[in-house]
Structure formats: structure tokens, C-alpha cells
C-alpha positions in Angstrom: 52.8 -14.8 25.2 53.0 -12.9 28.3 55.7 -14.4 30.9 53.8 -13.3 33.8 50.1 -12.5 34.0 46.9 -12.7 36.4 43.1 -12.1 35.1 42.1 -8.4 35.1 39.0 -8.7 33.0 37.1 -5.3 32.6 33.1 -5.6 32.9 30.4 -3.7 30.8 29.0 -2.4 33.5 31.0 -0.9 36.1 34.9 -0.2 36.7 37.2 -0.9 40.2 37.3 2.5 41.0 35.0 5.4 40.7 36.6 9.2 40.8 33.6 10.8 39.5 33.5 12.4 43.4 36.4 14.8 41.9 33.9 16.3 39.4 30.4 16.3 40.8 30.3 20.1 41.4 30.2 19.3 37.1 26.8 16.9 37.3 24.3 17.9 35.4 25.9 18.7 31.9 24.3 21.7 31.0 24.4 23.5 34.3 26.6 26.5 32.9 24.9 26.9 29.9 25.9 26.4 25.9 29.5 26.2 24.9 31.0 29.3 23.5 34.9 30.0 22.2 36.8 32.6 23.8 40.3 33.0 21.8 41.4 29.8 22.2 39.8 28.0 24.7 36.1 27.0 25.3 34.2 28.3 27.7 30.8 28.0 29.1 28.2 30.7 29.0 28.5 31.5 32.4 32.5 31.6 32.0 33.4 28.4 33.1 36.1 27.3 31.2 36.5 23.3 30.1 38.6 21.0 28.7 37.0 17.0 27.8 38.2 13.8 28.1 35.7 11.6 26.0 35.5 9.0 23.6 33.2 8.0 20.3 30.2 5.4 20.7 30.0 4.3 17.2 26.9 3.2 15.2 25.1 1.0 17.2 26.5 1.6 19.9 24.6 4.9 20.3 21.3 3.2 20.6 21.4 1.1 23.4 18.5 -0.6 26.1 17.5 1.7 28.7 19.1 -0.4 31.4 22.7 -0.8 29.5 22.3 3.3 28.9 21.7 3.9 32.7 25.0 1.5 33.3 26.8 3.2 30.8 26.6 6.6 31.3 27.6 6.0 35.4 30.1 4.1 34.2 31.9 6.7 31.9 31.7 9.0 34.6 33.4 6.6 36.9 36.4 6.7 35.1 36.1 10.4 34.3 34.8 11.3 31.0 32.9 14.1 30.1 32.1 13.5 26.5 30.8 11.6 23.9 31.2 11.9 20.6 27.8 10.6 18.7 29.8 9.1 15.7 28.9 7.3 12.6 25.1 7.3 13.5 24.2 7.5 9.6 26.1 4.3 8.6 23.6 1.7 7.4 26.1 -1.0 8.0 25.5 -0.7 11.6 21.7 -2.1 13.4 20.4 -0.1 14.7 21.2 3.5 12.9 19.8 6.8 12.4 17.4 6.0 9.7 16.8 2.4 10.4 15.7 0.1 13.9 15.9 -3.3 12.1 17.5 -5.0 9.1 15.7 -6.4 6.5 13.1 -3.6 5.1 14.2 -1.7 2.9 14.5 2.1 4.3 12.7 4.3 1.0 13.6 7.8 3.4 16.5 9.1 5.2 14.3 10.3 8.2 14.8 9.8 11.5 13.5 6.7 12.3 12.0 6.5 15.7 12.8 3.8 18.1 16.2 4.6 17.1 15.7 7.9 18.3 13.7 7.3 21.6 17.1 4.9 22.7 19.4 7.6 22.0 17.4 10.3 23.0 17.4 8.2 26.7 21.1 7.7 26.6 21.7 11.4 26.4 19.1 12.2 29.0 21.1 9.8 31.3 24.7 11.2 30.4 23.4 14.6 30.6 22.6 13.6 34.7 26.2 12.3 34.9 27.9 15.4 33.6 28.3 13.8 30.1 28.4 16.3 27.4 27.3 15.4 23.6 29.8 15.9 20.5 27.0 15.2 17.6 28.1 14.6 14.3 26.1 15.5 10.7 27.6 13.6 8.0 29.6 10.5 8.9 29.1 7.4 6.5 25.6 8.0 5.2 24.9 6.3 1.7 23.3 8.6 -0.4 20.6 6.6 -2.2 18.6 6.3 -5.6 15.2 6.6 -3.5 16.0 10.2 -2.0 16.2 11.4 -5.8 20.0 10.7 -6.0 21.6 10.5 -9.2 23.8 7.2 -10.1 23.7 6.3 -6.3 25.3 3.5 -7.2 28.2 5.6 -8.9 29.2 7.2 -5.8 29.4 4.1 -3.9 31.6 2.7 -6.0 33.6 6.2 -6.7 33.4 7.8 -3.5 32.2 5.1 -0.6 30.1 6.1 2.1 29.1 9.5 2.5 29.3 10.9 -1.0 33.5 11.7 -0.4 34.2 14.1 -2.1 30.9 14.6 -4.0 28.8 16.0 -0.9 31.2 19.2 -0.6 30.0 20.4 -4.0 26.8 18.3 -5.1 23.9 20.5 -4.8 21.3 17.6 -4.5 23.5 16.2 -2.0 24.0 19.0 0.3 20.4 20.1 0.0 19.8 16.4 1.6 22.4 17.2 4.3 20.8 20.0 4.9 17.2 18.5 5.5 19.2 16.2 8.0 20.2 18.7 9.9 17.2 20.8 10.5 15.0 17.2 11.4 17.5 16.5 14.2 18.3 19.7 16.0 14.7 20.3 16.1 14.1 17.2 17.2 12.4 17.1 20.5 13.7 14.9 23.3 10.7 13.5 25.9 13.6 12.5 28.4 15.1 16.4 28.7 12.1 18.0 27.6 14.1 20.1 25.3 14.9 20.4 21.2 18.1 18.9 20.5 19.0 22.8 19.4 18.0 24.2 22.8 19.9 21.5 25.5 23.4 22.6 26.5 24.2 19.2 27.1 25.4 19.3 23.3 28.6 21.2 23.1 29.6 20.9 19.4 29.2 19.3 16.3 30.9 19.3 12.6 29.3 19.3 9.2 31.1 16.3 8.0 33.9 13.3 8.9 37.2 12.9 7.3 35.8 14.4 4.0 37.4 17.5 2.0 38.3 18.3 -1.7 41.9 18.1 -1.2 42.7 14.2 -1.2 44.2 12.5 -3.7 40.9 11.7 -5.6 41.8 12.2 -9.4 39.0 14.2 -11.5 38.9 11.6 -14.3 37.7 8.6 -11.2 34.7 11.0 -10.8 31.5 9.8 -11.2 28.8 11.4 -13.7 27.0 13.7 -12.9 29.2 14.9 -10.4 32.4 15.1 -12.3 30.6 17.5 -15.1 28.8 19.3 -11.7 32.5 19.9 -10.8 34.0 21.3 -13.9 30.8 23.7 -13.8 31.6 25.2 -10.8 35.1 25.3 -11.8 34.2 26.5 -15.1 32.0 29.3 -13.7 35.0 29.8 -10.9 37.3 30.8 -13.9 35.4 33.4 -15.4 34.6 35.5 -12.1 38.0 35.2 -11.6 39.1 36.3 -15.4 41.3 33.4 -15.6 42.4 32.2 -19.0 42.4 28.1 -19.1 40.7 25.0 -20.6 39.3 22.4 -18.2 41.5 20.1 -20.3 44.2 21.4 -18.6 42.5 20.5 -15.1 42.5 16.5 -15.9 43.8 15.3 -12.8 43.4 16.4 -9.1 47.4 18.3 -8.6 48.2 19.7 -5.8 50.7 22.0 -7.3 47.7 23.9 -9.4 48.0 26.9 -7.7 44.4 27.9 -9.7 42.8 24.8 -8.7 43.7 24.2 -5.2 42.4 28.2 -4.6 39.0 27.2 -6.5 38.7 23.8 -4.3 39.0 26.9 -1.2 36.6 28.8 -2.6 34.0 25.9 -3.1 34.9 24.0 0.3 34.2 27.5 2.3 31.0 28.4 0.4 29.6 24.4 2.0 30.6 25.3 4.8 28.6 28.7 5.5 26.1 27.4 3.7 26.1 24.5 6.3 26.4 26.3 8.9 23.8 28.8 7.9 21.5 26.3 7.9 22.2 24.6 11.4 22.2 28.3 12.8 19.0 28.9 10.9 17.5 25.5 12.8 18.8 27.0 16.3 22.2 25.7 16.8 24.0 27.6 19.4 27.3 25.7 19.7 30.7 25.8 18.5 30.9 23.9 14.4 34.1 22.4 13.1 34.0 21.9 9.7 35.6 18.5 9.3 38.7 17.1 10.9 41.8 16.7 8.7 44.8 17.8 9.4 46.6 16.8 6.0 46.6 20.0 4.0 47.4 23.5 4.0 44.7 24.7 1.7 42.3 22.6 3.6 43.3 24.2 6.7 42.4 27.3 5.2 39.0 26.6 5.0 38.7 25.3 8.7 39.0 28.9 9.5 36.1 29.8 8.2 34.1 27.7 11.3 34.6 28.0 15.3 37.2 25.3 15.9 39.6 23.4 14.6 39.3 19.4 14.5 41.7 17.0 14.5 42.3 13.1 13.8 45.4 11.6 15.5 46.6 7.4 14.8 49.5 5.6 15.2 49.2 2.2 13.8 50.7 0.8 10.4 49.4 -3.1 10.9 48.1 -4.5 7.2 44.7 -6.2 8.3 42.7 -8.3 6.1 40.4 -11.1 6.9 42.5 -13.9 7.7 45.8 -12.8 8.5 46.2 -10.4 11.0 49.4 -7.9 11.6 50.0 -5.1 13.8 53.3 -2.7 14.7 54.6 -3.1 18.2 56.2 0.1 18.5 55.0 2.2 21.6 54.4 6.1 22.1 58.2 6.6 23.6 59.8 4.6 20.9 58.7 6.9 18.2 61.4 9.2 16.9 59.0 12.2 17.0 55.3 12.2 18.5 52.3 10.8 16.5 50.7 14.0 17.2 52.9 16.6 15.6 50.7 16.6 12.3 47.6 18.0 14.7 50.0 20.8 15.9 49.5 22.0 12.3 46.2 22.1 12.5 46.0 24.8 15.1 45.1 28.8 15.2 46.0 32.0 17.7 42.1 32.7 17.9 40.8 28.9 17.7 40.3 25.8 20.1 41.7 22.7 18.8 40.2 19.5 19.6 41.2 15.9 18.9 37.7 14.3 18.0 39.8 10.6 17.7 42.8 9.3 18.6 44.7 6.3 18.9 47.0 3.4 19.1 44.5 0.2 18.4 45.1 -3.0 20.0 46.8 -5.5 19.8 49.7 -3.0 19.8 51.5 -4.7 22.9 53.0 -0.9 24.1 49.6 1.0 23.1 48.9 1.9 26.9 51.8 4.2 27.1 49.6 6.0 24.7 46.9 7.6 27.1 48.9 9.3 29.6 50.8 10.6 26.8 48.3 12.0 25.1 46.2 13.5 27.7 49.9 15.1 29.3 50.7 16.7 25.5 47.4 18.1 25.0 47.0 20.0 28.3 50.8 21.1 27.7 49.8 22.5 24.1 46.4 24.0 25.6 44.4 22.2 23.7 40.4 21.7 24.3 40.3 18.0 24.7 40.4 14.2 23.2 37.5 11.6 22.4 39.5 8.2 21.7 38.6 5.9 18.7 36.2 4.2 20.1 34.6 2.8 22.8 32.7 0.2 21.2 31.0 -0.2 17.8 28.3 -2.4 19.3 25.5 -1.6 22.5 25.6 -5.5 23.6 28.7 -5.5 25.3 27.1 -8.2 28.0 28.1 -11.0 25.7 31.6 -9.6 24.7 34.4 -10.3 27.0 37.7 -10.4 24.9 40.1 -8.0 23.3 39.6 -7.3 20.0 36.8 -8.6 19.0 32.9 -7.3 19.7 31.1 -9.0 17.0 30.9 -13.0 15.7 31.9 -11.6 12.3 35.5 -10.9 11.0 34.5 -7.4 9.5 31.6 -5.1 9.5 30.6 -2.5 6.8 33.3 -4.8 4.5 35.9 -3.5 6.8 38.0 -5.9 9.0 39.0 -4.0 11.5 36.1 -2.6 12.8 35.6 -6.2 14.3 37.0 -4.1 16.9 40.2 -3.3 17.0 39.7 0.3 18.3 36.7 -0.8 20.7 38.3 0.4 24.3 36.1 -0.1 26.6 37.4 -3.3 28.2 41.0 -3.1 27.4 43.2 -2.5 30.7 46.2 -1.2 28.8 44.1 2.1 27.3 40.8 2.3 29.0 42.7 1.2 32.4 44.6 4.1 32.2 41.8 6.5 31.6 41.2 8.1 35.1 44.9 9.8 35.0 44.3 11.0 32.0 40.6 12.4 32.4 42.5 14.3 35.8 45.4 15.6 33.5 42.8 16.9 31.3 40.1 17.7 33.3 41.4 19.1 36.7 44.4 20.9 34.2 47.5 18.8 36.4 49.6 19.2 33.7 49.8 23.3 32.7 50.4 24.8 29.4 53.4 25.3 28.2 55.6 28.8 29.1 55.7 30.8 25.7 52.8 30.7 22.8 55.2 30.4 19.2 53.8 30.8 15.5 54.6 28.8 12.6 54.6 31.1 10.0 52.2 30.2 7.3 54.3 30.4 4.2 56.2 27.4 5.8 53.2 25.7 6.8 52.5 25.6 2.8 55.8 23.5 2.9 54.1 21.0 4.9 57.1 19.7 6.5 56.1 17.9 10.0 60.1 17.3 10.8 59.9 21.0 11.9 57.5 20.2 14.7 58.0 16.4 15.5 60.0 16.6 18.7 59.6 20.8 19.2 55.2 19.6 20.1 56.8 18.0 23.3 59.1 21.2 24.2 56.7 24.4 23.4 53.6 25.2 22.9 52.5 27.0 19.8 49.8 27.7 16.8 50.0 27.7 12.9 50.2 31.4 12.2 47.9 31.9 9.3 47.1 36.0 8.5 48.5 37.0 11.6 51.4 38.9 10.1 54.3 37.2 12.8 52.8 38.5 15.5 53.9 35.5 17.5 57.6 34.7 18.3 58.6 32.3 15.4 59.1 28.4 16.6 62.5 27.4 17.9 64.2 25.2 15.1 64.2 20.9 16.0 67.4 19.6 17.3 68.7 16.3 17.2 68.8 15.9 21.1 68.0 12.8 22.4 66.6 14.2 25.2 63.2 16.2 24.9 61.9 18.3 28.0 59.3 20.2 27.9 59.7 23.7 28.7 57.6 23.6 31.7 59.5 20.7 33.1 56.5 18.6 33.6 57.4 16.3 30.9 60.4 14.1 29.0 60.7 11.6 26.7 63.4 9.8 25.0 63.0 7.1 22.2 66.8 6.1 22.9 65.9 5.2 26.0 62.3 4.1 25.2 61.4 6.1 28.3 59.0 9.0 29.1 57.3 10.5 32.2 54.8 13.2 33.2 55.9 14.9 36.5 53.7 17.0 38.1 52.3 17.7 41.9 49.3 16.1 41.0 49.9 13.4 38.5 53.2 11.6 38.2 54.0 8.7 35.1 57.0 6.9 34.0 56.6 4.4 30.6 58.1 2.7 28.8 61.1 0.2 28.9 61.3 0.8 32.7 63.3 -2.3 33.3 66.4 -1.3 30.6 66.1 2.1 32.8 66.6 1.4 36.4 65.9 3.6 39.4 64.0 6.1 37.2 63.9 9.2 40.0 61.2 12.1 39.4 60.4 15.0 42.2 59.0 12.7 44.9 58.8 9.6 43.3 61.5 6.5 42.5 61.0 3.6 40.5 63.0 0.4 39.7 61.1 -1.9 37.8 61.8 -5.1 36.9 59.7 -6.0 34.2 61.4 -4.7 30.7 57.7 -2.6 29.2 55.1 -0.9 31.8 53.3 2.2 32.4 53.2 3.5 36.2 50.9 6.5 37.3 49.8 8.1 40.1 46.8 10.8 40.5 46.0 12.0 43.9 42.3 12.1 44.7 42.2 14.8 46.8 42.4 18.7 46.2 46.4 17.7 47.8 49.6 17.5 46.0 50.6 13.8 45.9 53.1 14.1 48.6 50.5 15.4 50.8 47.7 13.6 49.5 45.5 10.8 52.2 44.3 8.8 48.6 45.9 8.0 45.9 45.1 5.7 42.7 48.4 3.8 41.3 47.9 2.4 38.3 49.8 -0.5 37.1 49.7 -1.9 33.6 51.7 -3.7 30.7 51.0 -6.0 28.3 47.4 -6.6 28.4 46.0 -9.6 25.9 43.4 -12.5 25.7 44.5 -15.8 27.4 46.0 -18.1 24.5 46.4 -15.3 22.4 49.3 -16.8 19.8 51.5 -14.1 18.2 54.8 -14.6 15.7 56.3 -11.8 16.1 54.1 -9.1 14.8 51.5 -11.3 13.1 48.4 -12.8 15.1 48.2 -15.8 14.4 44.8 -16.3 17.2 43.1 -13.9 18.9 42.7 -16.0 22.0 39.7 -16.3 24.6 39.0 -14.8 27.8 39.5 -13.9 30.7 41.9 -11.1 29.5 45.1 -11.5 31.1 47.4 -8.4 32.5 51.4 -9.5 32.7 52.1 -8.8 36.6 54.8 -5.7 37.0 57.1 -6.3 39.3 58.5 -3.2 40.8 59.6 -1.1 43.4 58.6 1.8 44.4 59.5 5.4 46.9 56.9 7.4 47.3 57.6 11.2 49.1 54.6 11.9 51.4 53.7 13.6 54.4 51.9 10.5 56.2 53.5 7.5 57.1 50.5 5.5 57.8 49.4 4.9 54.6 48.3 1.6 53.1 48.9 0.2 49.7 45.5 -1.7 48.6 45.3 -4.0 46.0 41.8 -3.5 43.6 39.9 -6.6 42.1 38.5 -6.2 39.1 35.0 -5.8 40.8 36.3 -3.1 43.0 37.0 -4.9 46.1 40.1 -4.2 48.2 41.7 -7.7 48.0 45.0 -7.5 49.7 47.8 -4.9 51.5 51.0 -4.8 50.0 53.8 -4.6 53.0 54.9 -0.8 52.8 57.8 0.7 55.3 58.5 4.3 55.9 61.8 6.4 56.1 63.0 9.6 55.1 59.3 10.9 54.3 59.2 8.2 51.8 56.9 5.1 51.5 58.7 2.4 50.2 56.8 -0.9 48.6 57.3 -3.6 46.3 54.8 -4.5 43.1 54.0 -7.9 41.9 55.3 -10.0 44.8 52.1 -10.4 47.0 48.7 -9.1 46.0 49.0 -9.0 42.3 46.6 -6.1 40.7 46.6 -3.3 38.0 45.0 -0.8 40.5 46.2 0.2 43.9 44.8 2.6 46.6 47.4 4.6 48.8 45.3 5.7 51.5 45.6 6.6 55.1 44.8 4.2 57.8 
């Protein structure tokens, strides 16, 4: 239970501050033409380069009312996103989906159906006017059924689960189905834009399928028939081109040691992929294809090099959650020993953009809000193309849901517990409150790349050893080094050092001390357990904070460095829950109701600047400027004092 807190509820429909002013030379998307890659980066066709700072609307919650879509799409570009990632659109679990408006009738096609089409299509025609840019996905959670000519349908369900895994890499019915999917909706024509899905630049990229490879631990006797005897056919047939002496006996279970049949699973992964992506170029894609987004393997890696950027999937959470009993891991971003992003580090190449398609560190982790500045800061350091977090919501009737946790009256959805929403974002001041520093780290680039480009050479990335990179992805910036002979200065070895700077000086963190920041002219953070840490100094900016966990950051919202900045947005967050919201320790024993509550930070606070007429307003949740807090001036600095007077998780520094 939070010692301290005041009401900071977050609404459906708007957000207390709007910054999409920084970006509207950026309105509509499109405006510089389709997404390319240039080395490493993306770039537009006119040579703009980009970065994005998104999120995933999931399942139904791509289909929404016209209204709620006009509403949405202003309010994601209020708080500074510039993508969307169109995700698990195929999974029949959700209502409404791809193939399917209603529940009850039984859908005999996989075809577009279209009222769920004309909603979508109207959501991207209004974030295409907001400078929103589309991140479609092909194969997410579709279930493959008897109807469409599928063999033992029921088998893969049970073997494999939604969307075939692994089955669709290698099942030629099954990719011949994928493939009719994917010609019906980039040619699909959108009334709202006027234009084929294939021909708007407002989509920027895509992948040919989610979280699905042939290099898990799925062992070849769980296949299902006729997919396991497909397998050994190809394999069979694999064996012979390659003049290779063995029995499929001696292939019974999926090893990742069998040097023979981890390079067959290579070879068979990277013909789906052309193949795929022969066909989506065949139906007039332009943009930029990721093959699918696991960073887990070597060998699997491999094969992402075959498309035109590498994807990524980033979590930190280790909560066991099951229907009635409910328990979730309290450890925060600068507790961890090394960062939760090392493993994407891996997944990285000299002549490649990386992008991290989902992230995150799901409620109700109390310290998850250290998370976002974090992440945002590490990914601009490493030069990387951008983040979408996981998710915004999994439902489009947000109106009626005003709690943490929870967006549905159910306890699970698609059999699964915690999609009740657990990773649903979009009104959670710890992670989504935090979203307009983040969006201007990413977006405006206020934290810059790190000094010196490293390799890891690939014959140790076959070791797979992540100790190697867990700390040295906060101090340098480098690439997995697959076929380019050491060309690249080899990666520093990992010390034991406490303290971990990064070699631009812009950021630190150490789990000791339970204490990171971000420093730059632009942007300045401190998290963590500010009150063990007291008078935390960084350039131009002091704070002692009271209150033992809190994130504080600052953006300026002019083309100014901070200290000489006339607007500021301070942000001001904690522990962020639902009011009589019961914990034991790490187990929930009741979600609560709302309002949601934020605990009050009490701090204080020197501020370098230029101007010492500035005022420090407190923000409502509805936007309105609800109180000054008393500020005095000396030195050049602006001194204050949070969480005595005027209580709020948002404050504008502005001139008078």
C-alpha cells in the first residue's frame, strides 16, 4: 500500500500535456516517401533519416469506432509516438479480428472480413494525419483450420498453438495460405487514403511471422502428422544434396548441438523467408521485412540476415500468473545486475537496423517506470531504429476501463491470464506517464550514439554467452560481427565495476546503489532508490529526494538546452497502483478499484537556467494548471520543493 498518494487517473481520450508541436514539421506520415535502410539506419526516400517511439494495439484493439480512432490517434501523438505496430490482428480469440466482425458464426474462410477492415482502414487514415506510421504484421496467432484444406488442424493446435509454430516455416499448405494472406491485404485498397495498402508510405515495415522459428526447444517426436513426416522429407531430401551419410533415426529429437541439423533448419528457415518475401514484393511491398523477432539463437540469427532488418523482443518480468493467484517480481531496471536488453545486443548487424518491436516490464511491477527512460536512453546510445512497447491495450473500449491491470471482465483471454492486461499501457502513469521523455530521446536524438562502433566476433556469438555484453550494452556501442572478417575493433571485455558509464558520458547506472540517470542538454533523468542516494548532482541539475523509489525527468520543449530553455516538462512518478490494491509482498492478493493512485514524491530540486522568472506549474490530470509551487532563484539556479504544496506527476517550468 502506498504511504503517500493522490489520484492521477489517466483518460482514454486525451493526456495533460500535448508535445506533438515539437514534431509537426513530421504530420502527415508519409510526407518523405517509403522507408528504405541505409547501413544501419532507416531512412526515408527523400533521406530523412528516423528513429520511432511506438507501441502495439493488439487484436481488437486495432478495430476501433471511428470517434475512439480520431481520439486515439491525436492522443498518441500528444504524447509523442510515431508508430504503431498492427499486432496480433489474425488471433480469433480477439472480437473483432482480421477474418471475423462478430462472435458466434462460424468463419468457413480466412479472408478479410470487411467491417473489420473499413474500422482499421479509418484508424490508419487518422494516424497517418497525425504523423503515425504503421508497423503491419503477417502471421501473428492465426489458427490454421480444417475448412481452408488444413490437415489435422486440430493436431497443430494441440502440438504447436496458434499460428502453426513451428509447422508454418516448413508446411507447404501452410505457407501457400500465408502467402494468399499476404497478397489480399497489401492489395487491399483503403477508401480513407485512397491508396493500396502496398502503395501508402504510411506503412514503414512489416515481418513474415511473430516469435516463430525452427530453433526452439520443440522435440521432433511432439510433432504432429503430417508435418513431422513433411519435416524428415525435407530433411531427408536436405541430406542427399548435401551427400551426407545418416539415418533420420539418428535425428529423433530436436539438439542443438547437431551441427547437420541445426545447418538444415538454416537452410529451410531462409528458403521461407525469400519465398515470403518474394511474394509480398511480388504483391508491391516496398518497405523494409524482418523476418521474425527472436533474439535467442545463433543459427537463427543467421537466417535474419537474409531480410532487411533485424527484430527484436525485449521482457523483464519472472511473475508466475495463473487465474487465481497472482505474483509479480519487484525488481526495477537499476536493480538488475546487468541490463534486460543485452540479449537484443546480439541480435544486431554492421549493415542492418535493429528494432525492438516489444518491450517491457508489465505491471504491477512496483519499479517498472524506471523502465521507459531507460530504455529509450540505451537504444538511442546503441543507435538503434526504435521501440513499440507491449502493448497499449488489447481491447478498443477503453471508455469503460479505468484501472490498472485489468481491461476486460474476464480473468484471461485466448486461455491466457495475463492478457487480462497486464501489459495494456495506455493508462498507467508509471510507463505511459513517462512516455513523452522518452519519444524526445528517441525521436529528437537527445541522447547520441555511443563514441566507437565494436564487433562481437561471431565464433563467440555461437557461444551464446550474454555475461560478455550484460553491463559492456550500457558503456559501448557495437554489432554482432557475422561474415565481416574482424573488421570492427573487437568488444572490450565486462568488468566487475560497480559503476557503469557510458562512454559518451550521457548515461550511468549502478545496481549497488539502485541508481541510474540519463544526462544530457536536452533530457536529464535520475531513478531509482533516490532517497538511499541523497543530493544526486548531474551537469545542471541537483536532486534530494525524500521518498526511497522515484523516477525524475526533465525534457525541454524548445529547440534550447534545458538550462536555457523558457518550457520545460518535469515529470514526477513512483509507485503508481489502483486504490485498495492489497499486496503480500510480491503476491496480489486484490487488484483494487479506481481512481489510480500515484504515491506523492517529495523532493527537492536545483535547476541551472538562464531565466530566473520561471514558474513551476502543477498539471491535473485533465491538463489544467492547478497550482505554482514556490520556486527561489540564486546562483543561476532555480530551487523548489516537490510534494509539499500542489501535489502532481507533471510540472511545467515556464517563463512568466
Amino acid at each position: 500500500m502506498l504511504r503517500e498518494a493522490f489520484p492521477y487517473p489517466f483518460f482514454h481520450d486525451d493526456v495533460p500535456v500535448d508535445i506533438s508541436f515539437v514534431f509537426e514539421d513530421e504530420k502527415p506520415a508519409g510526407k518523405h516517401g517509403f522507408l528504405k535502410v541505409d547501413g544501419r539506419r532507416f531512412v526515408f526516400e527523400d533521406g530523412t533519416a528516423v528513429r520511432f517511439w511506438g507501441t502495439n494495439f493488439n487484436g481488437a484493439g486495432c478495430f476501433p469506432e471511428h470517434d475512439y480512432a480520431e481520439k486515439l490517434a491525436r492522443r498518441l501523438a500528444k504524447i509523442g509516438i510515431n508508430i504503431v505496430r498492427f499486432h496480433q490482428l489474425d488471433a480469433d480469440y480477439h472480437i473483432p479480428n482480421i477474418f471475423a466482425f462478430t462472435r458466434g458464426k462460424r468463419v468457413a474462410s480466412s479472408h478479410l472480413d470487411p467491417e473489420s477492415m473499413e474500422r482499421m482502414d479509418y484508424l490508419i487514415h487518422c494516424l497517418k494525419k497525425e504523423g503515425i506510421y504503421v508497423y503491419l504484421d503477417m502471421l501473428t496467432y492465426r489458427t490454421f483450420r480444417s475448412d481452408e484444406g488444413v490437415e489435422n488442424a486440430h493436431g497443430i493446435a494441440q502440438k504447436g498453438g496458434y499460428s502453426g509454430k513451428p509447422y508454418s516455416v516448413f508446411s507447404r499448405k501452410l505457407i501457400d495460405l500465408q502467402k494468399e494472406f499476404c497478397q489480399e491485404i497489401w492489395s487491399h485498397h483503403n477508401p480513407y487514403t485512397g491508396l493500396k495498402y502496398c502503395d501508402d508510405p504510411v506503412f514503414v515495415m512489416t515481418e513474415i511471422t511473430n516469435e516463430c522459428e525452427l530453433f526452439s526447444d520443440f522435440k521432433l517426436e511432439d510433432y504432429a502428422e503430417p508435418y513431422k513426416s513433411e519435416f524428415l522429407s525435407y530433411l531427408e531430401k536436405w541430406l542427399k544434396e548435401k551427400g551426407i551419410d545418416r539415418s533420420l533415426d539418428s535425428f529423433n529429437v530436436i539438439d542443438k548441438e547437431d551441427k547437420d541439423l541445426l545447418e538444415f533448419k538454416v537452410d529451410l528457415q531462409d528458403r521461407y523467408y525469400r519465398e515470403m518475401m518474394d511474394c509480398m514484393k511480388q504483391a508491391g511491398v516496398k518497405i523494409p521485412i524482418a523476418g521474425t523477432n527472436w533474439e535467442r539463437d545463433p543459427y537463427n540469427h543467421r537466417t535474419q540476415l537474409t531480410c532487411d532488418f533485424l527484430d527484436s523482443h525485449a521482457y523483464h518480468y519472472d511473475w508466475k500468473w495463473k487465474e487465481f493467484e497472482k505474483h509479480c517480481i519487484n525488481q526495477g531496471t537499476s536493480q538488475r545486475e546487468g541490463s534486460y536488453l543485452a540479449g537484443c545486443g546480439y541480435n544486431t548487424d554492421a549493415n542492418m537496423p535493429t528494432y525492438i518491436s516489444e518491450w517491457d516490464v508489465p505491471w504491477p511491477n512496483e519499479r517498472r517506470g524506471e523502465s521507459v527512460v531507460y530504455t529509450a536512453a540505451l537504444g538511442a546510445f546503441q543507435g538503434w531504429s526504435g521501440f513499440a512497447i507491449h502493448t497499449y491495450s488489447y481491447s478498443a473500449r477503453l471508455d469503460r476501463m479505468d484501472k490498472l491491470g485489468s481491461e476486460a471482465v474476464c480473468d484471461k483471454i485466448g486461455n491466457v491470464p495475463y492478457r487480462q492486461g497486464v501489459f495494456s499501457a495506455w493508462n498507467d502513469p508509471a510507463k505511459f506517464g513517462l512516455f513523452y521523455h522518452a519519444a524526445l530521446i528517441t525521436r529528437r536524438g537527445d541522447v547520441s550514439e555511443g563514441k566507437t562502433l565494436y564487433g562481437i566476433d561471431s565464433s563467440e556469438l555461437f557461444k551464446w554467452d550474454r555475461t560478455r555484453t550484460r553491463k559492456n550494452i550500457e558503456k559501448y556501442r557495437f554489432v554482432s560481427d557475422f561474415g565481416m572478417k574482424n573488421s570492427l575493433p573487437p568488444l572490450p571485455e565486462c568488468d566487475d565495476a560497480d559503476d557503469i558509464y557510458s562512454d559518451n558520458g550521457e548515461l550511468y547506472r549502478n545496481p549497488k546503489k539502485e541508481l541510474g540517470y540519463v544526462d544530457t542538454a536536452m533530457t536529464k533523468c535520475v531513478y531509482g532508490s533516490l532517497g538511499n542516494n541523497p543530493q544526486i548532482r548531474i551537469n545542471g541539475l541537483e536532486v534530494d529526494c525524500k521518498t526511497d523509489y522515484a523516477v525524475i525527468a526533465m525534457s525541454s520543449l524548445t529547440d534550447k538546452a534545458i538550462a536555457e530553455s523558457d518550457n520545460i516538462l518535469l515529470t514526477v512518478v513512483g509507485r503508481a497502483e489502483n486504490t485498495d490494491a492489497k499486496f503480500s509482498g510480491e503476491l496480489m492478493l486484490d487488484i483494487g478499484r479506481a481512481p489510480v493512485l500515484c504515491e506523492n514524491i517529495r523532493a527537492d530540486i536545483a535547476l541551472s537556467t538562464c531565466y530566473g522568472d520561471m514558474n513551476v506549474w502543477a498539471i491535473s490530470p485533465e491538463g489544467y494548471l492547478v497550482g505554482i509551487v514556490p520556486t527561489t532563484y540564486e546562483d543561476g539556479r532555480l530551487k523548489f520543493t516537490l510534494g509539499e504544496t500542489s501535489r502532481s506527476m507533471y510540472y511545467l517550468i515556464v517563463r512568466s
